[in-house]
C-alpha positions as CSV (number, residue, x, y, z in Angstrom):
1,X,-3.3,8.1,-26.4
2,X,-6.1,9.2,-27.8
3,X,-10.0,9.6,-26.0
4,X,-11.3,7.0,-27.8
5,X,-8.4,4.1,-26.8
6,X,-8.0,2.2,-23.6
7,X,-4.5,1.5,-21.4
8,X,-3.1,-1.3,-22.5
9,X,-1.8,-4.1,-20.3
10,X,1.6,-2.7,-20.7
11,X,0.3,0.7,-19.2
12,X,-1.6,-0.8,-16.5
13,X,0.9,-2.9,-15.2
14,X,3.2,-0.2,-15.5
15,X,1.4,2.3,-13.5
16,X,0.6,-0.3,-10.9
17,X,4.4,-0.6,-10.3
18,X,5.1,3.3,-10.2
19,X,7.2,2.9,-13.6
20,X,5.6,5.3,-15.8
21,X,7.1,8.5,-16.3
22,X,5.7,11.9,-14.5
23,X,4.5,13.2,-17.8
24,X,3.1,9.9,-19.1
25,X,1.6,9.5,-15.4
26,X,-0.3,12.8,-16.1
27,X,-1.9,11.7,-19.0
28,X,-2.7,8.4,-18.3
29,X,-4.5,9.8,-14.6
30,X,-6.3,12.2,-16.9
31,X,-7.2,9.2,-18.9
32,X,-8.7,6.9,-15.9
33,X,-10.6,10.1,-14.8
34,X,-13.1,9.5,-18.2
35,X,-12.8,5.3,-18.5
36,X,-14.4,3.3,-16.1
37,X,-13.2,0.4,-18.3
38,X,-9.5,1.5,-17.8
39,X,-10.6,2.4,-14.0
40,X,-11.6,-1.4,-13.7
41,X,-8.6,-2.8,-15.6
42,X,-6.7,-1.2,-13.1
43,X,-8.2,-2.5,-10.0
44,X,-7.9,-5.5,-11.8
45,X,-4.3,-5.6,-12.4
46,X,-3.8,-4.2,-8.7
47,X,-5.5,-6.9,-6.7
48,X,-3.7,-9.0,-8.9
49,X,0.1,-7.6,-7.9
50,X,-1.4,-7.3,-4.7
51,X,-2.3,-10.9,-4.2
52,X,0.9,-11.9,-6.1
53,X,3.1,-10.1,-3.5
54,X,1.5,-11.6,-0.6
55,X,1.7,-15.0,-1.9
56,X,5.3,-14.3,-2.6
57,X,6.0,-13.3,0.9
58,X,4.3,-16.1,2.3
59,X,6.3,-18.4,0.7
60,X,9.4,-16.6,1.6
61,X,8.7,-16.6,5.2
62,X,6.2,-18.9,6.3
63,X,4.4,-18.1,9.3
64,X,5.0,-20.4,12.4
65,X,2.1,-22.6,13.1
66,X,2.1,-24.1,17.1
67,X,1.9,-27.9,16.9
């Protein structure tokens, strides 16, 4: 990766999920520490897994509602 390209999706979701590997991890942290754009595409793709799990637990185990 060069300064001048962004993360792509594959990269994002990757390092949302802990996949990336410890030297790819450094340079891609390196990365998000000059890119806002990356930065936000980030926080994108996290709210997203974020909300994604939730819903998937919910669904899973439904909370009990008194009737």
């Amino acid at each position: 990766m060069t300064g001048g390209e962004h993360l792509s999706l594959t990269q994002v979701q990757a390092y949302v999920r802990g996949a990336l590997h410890p030297s790819t991890l450094v340079t891609i942290d390196d990365h998000l520490e000059l890119c806002a754009a990356c930065r936000a595409a980030l926080a994108r793709e996290s709210d997203a897994s974020f909300g994604a799990e939730a819903f998937g637990r919910s669904v899973a185990a439904p909370e009990s509602r008194p009737e």
